[in-house]
N, C-alpha and C positions, 0 to 999 in steps of 0.2 A: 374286275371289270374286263368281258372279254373284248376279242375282235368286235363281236354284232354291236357293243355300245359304241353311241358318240355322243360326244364332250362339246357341247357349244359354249365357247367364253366369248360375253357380249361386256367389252370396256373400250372406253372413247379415250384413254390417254395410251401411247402406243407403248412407252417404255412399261407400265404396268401388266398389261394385255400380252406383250410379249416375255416378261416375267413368270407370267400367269402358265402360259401354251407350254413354253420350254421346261417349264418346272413339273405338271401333269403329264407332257407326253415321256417325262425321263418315271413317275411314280407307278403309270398306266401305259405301259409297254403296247398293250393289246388291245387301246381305243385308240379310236379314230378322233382327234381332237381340232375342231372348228373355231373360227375365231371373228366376230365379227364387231363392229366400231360404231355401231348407233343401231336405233332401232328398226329403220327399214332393212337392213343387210341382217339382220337377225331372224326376222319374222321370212325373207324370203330362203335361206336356209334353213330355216324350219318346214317348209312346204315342201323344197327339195330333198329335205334330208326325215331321218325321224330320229329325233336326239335324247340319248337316255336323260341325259342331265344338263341343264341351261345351268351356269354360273354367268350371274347378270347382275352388275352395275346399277342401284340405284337410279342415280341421275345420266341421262345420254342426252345428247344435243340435239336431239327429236322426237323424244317417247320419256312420258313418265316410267318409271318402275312398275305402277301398280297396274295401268294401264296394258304395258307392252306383257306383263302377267299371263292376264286375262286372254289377251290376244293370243298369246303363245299356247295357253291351255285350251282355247276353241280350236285352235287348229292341230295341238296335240296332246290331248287329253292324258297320257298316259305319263308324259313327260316330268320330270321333277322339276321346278325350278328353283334354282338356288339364289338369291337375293344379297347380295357384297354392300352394307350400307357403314361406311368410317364415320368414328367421333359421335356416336350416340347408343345412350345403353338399349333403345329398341329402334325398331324402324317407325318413326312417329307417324305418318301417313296411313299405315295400318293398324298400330294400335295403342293411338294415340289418347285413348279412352282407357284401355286397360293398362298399364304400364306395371313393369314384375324386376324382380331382380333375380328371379329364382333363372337358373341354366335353360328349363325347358318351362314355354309357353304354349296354352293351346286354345284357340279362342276362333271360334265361328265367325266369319263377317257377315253382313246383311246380306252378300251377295248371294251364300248359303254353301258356293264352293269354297270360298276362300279361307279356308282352315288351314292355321301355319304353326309351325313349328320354329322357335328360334335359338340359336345359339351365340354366346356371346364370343368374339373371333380376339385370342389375346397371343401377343407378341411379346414375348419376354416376361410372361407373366403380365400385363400390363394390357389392360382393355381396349383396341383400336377400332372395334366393328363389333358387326353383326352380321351372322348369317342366316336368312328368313328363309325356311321352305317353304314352297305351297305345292296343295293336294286340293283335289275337290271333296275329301270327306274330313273330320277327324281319324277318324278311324284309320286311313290310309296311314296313320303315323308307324307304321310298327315297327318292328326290333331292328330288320335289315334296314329301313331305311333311316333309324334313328344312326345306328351305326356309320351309314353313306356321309350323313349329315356332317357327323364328329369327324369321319375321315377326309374329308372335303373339309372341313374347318383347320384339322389339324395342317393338312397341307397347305392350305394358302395360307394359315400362318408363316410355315419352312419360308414359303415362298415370299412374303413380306420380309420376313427376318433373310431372306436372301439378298433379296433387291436393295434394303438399307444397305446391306452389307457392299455390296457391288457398286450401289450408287455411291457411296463414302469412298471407298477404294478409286474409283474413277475420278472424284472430284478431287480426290486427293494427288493423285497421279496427273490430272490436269493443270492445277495447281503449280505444283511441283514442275512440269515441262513449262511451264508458262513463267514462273519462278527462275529457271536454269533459263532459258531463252533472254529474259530480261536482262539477269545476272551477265550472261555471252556478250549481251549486248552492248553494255554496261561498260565492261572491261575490256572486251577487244577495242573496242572503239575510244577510248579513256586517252585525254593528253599526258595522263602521268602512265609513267611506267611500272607493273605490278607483277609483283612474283612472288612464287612459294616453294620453301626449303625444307626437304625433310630428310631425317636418314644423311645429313651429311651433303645431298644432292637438291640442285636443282630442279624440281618436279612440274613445276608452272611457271610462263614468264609469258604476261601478252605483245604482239607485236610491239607496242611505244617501247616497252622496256629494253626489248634486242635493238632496235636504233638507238637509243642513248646510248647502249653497252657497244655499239660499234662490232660485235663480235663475231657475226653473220646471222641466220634467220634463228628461229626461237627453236626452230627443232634443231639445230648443232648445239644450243646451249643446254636444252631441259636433257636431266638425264647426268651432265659435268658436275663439275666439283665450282662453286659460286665464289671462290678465291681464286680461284686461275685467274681472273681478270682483275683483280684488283693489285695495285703497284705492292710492292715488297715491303717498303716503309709502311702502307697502312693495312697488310694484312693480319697483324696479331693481335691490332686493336678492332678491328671486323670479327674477327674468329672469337674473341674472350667477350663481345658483346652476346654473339651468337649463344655462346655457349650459358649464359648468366639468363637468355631467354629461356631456353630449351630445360636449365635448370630451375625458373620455376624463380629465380632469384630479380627477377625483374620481367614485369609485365608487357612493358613497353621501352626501345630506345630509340634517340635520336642520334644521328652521324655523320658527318662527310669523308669521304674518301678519294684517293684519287685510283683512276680506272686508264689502262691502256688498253685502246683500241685499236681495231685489227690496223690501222690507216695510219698505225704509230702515233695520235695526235693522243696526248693525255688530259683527259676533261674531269673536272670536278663535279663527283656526286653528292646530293645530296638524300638522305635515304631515311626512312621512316619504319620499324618495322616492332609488334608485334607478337606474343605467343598466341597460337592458335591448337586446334586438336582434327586433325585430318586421320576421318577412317579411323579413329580411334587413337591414335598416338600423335606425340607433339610434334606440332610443328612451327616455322615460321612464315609469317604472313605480310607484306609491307611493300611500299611505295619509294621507290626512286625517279629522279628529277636531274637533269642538267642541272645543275648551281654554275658553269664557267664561268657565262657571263654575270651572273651575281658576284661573283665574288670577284670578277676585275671588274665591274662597275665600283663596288664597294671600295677595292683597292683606292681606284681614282677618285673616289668622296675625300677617301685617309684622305691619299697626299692633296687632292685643290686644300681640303681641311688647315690641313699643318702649313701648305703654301700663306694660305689667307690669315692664318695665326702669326705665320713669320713674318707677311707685311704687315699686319698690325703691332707686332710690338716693335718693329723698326719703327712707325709711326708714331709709336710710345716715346722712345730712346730720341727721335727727334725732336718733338715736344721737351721732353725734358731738359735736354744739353741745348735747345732753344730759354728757358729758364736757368739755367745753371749760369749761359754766358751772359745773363743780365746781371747775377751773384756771383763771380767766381771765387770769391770765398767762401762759398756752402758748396762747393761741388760736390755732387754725390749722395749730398743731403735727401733728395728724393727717392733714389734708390734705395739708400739705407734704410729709408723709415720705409716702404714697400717691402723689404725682406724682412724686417722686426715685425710689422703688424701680419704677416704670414706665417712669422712662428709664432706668433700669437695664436693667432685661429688656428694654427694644428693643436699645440697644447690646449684650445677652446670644445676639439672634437670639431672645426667645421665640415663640412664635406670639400673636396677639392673646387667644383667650380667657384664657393665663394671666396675660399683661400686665394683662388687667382685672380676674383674681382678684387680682393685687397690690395694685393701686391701692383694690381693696375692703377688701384685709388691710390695708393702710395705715390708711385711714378710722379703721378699729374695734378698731387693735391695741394700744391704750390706755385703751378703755373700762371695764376694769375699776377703773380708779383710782376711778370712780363710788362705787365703799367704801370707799375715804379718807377721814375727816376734811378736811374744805374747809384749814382751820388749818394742817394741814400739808403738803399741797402748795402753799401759798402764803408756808410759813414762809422768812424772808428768810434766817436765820442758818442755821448748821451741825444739822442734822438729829440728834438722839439714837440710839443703837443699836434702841431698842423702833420707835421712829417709821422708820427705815431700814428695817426690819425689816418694818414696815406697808405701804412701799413699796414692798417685792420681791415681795409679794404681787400684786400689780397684776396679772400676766401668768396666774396661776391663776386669777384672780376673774373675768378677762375670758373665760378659757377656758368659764368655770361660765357665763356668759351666756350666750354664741354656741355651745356644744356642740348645743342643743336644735334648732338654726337649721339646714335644711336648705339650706347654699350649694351652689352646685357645685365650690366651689371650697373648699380647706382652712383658711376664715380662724378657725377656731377653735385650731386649732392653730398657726398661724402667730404669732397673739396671744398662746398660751401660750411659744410659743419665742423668740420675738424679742429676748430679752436673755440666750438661750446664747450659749459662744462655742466656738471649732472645739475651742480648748484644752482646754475643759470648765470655763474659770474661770467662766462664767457662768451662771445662775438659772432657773427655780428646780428645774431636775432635774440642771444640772451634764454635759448631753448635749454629747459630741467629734463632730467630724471627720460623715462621711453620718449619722449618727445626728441629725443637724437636717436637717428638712425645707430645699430647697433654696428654697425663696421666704422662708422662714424667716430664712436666711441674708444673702439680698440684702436684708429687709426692718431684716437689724440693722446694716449699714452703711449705709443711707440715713437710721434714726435717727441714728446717732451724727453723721453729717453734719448734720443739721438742730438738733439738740439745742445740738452745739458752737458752729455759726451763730450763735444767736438769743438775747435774752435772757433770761434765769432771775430767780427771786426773789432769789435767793442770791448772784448775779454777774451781769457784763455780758456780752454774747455775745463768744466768743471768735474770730472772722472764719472764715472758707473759707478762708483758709492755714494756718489750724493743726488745721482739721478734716478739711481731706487730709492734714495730715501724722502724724495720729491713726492715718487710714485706713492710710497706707503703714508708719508701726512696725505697728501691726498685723495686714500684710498675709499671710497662710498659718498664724496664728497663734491671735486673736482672730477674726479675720474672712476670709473665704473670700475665697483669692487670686481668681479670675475674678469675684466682683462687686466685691474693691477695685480690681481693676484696670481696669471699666469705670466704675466710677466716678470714678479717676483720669482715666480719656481723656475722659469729660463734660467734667468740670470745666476741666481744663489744654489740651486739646488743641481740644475741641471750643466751648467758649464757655458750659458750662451754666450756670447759676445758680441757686440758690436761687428757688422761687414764692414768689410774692405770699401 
């Protein structure tokens, strides 16, 4: 196609029309290629110009196809026009009556010019359009221009298969900036501090993380060595985490460290990090955070903690030696059995905190005697019915104390229960078998154990062999088989003894 041709392309959407022009004027060096966006800017470049070949747009936002045709052929007979119609195997409008799947169609319309030619426009092998010429004979169809046809087809194919191409690539590149922009965003801006390790070095750190690190702006750290700032005691536990990432050997770790900063104040980090793959080779990836003040908040939880434990079990030891000087011939007596019923529940497997509600139950689970008559808890001889009778009371009076006491643990009840027995032969509600609390249980064989031990106003103490052997007639009966029977393995097997 020489200089004397021109190339009119009539499409109303800009990125395809300029697809179109860019793509022909780099195929057709030596036309002249027009380009126009609906149908009246078409038809008046037609007048001004004389255009070898229209490639036109089915649908325009002014002019039918078949229509702007006709028009274009009255005013330039000689003219080819090429017809662009997507997603249909003919152009239904023209022949809509005849429909073919063969390559080339050739079909007279009623108008008696409109004889066309059509080709089916395919993209990757895969059918998107159609391309209609029209002539005013059949005959006009011959070899050259069947040929024009195929190579105008073949090209705005390129040109389709270009424009996908370009358009993905752009969307993908938009994407991707808008993606990295969000990402910038993201992380510059971020209360936590975030950096990336590779090679040994520093590579990325966003500003939060250079002000926790204290160490000056992010551009004197990225590029260092990420141990220089950390104290000497925790850099070889830093380095062998480092290295167990990078080896593949762990995913993810968690750490705290201590960091001196430039300002000499040493702040505790706390650091999250990561295997990652940067550019292709490993790296690390992860989040550090001030912990300071976490961890001297926490400090001061410990110690109020251990403070408010210390005055509670003085409040304990008060309680108690307030009981003891109502008996001072059982002194001790509550402690003792508090330590016995604690080695009990370790040889039980309990966990620690109920182990220490024992040893609390223990302390206090005789404080009700405090409304006894001193006289008769001290009485040497055989106790009377009425006065017995005063003394079974003990485990509800004590109840009546410690109900109001918020423990965490059940030592009110424990106090009340402590002289049932499984059988239900004992006081003062006559409770069998899981109907007593299970420390309940183990805290009434570690009495009986220390009771039969020690000596009474009434008698002498009767040894640790006749107070296991209490324990074993009693054993599934009076007293719950699994704590006489670790009470038996204390004693016999394991070496226990009686406390101080």
């Amino acid at each position: 196609m020489d200089k004397e041709h021109i190339m009119l392309i009539v499409e109303d959407q800009d990125h395809m029309r300029r697809i179109l022009v860019e793509h022909l004027q780099s195929a057709y060096p030596h036309a002249n290629v027009l380009e126009a966006s609906d149908g009246a800017s078409a038809l008046q470049l037609c007048l001004s110009h004389s255009p070898s070949v229209v490639l036109m747009d089915v649908t325009l936002p002014d002019a039918n196809g078949i229509d702007l045709t006709a028009q274009i052929r009255n005013i330039r007979p000689a003219t080819t026009v090429i017809a662009l119609r997507g997603n249909q195997p003919v152009w239904i409008q023209d022949f809509r009556k005849h429909p073919t799947t063969a390559p080339w169609h050739k079909q007279r319309s009623e108008t008696g010019w409109g004889a066309a030619a059509c080709l089916p426009l395919l993209r990757n092998g895969i059918p998107v359009g159609v391309l209609a010429l029209y002539a005013s004979e059949v005959g006009a169809f011959d070899e050259a221009a069947r040929s024009l046809l195929i190579e105008m087809a073949t090209d705005i194919g390129f040109a389709l298969d270009n424009f996908a191409r370009e358009a993905a690539r752009a969307k993908a590149q938009l994407e991707l900036r808008e993606a990295e922009e969000q990402f910038r965003g993201l992380v510059e801006q971020s209360i936590a501090g975030i950096y990336i390790i590779q090679d040994g070095k520093t590579v990325y750190m966003n500003p939060r993380a250079g002000e926790i690190v204290g160490q000056g702006s992010t551009d004197e750290l990225v590029g260092g060595d990420p141990l220089r700032w950390i104290v000497e005691s925790d850099r070889g536990k830093v380095a062998e985490n480092m290295r167990r990432l990078l080896a593949g050997e762990a995913q993810s770790v968690a750490m705290d460290f201590d960091v001196l900063r430039r300002d000499g104040l040493v702040i505790r980090i706390g650091a999250n990090a990561a295997r990652a793959t940067l550019k292709g080779r490993p790296a690390i990836i992860g989040l550090v955070q001030d912990i300071s003040e976490k961890v001297r908040a926490e400090e001061s939880i410990q110690l109020y903690l251990k403070q408010l434990q210390t005055a509670f079990m003085s409040t304990v030891e008060v309680a108690t030696s307030l009981s003891e000087m109502r008996d001072p011939y059982t002194a001790g007596h509550e402690r003792r059995v508090g330590r016995i019923a604690a080695a009990i529940g370790v040889e039980l497997g309990l966990d620690d905190d109920r182990i220490e509600g024992l040893q609390i139950a223990g302390y206090l689970h005789d404080i009700g005697k405090i409304t006894i008559p001193a006289e008769i808890l001290s009485k040497p001889g055989k106790l009377t019915p009425i006065e017995y009778q005063l003394i079974q009371g003990h485990p509800q009076s004590g109840y009546d104390v410690l109900k109001t006491v918020e423990f965490p643990w059940p030592v009110a009840e424990v106090a009340l229960q402590h002289h049932e027995r499984i059988d239900g032969s004992g006081y003062p509600q006559g409770l069998k078998g899981d109907a007593i609390l299970y420390e309940a249980r183990i805290l009434a064989v570690a009495d009986v154990m220390e009771a039969m031990s020690s000596h009474r106003p009434y008698r002498a103490g009767l040894g640790i062999d006749k107070a296991l052997a209490e324990i074993e007639r009693g054993r599934g009966s009076a007293y719950d088989s699994g704590a006489a029977d670790a009470c038996l393995r204390l004693f016999r097997e394991k070496g226990y003894t009686i406390p101080a």
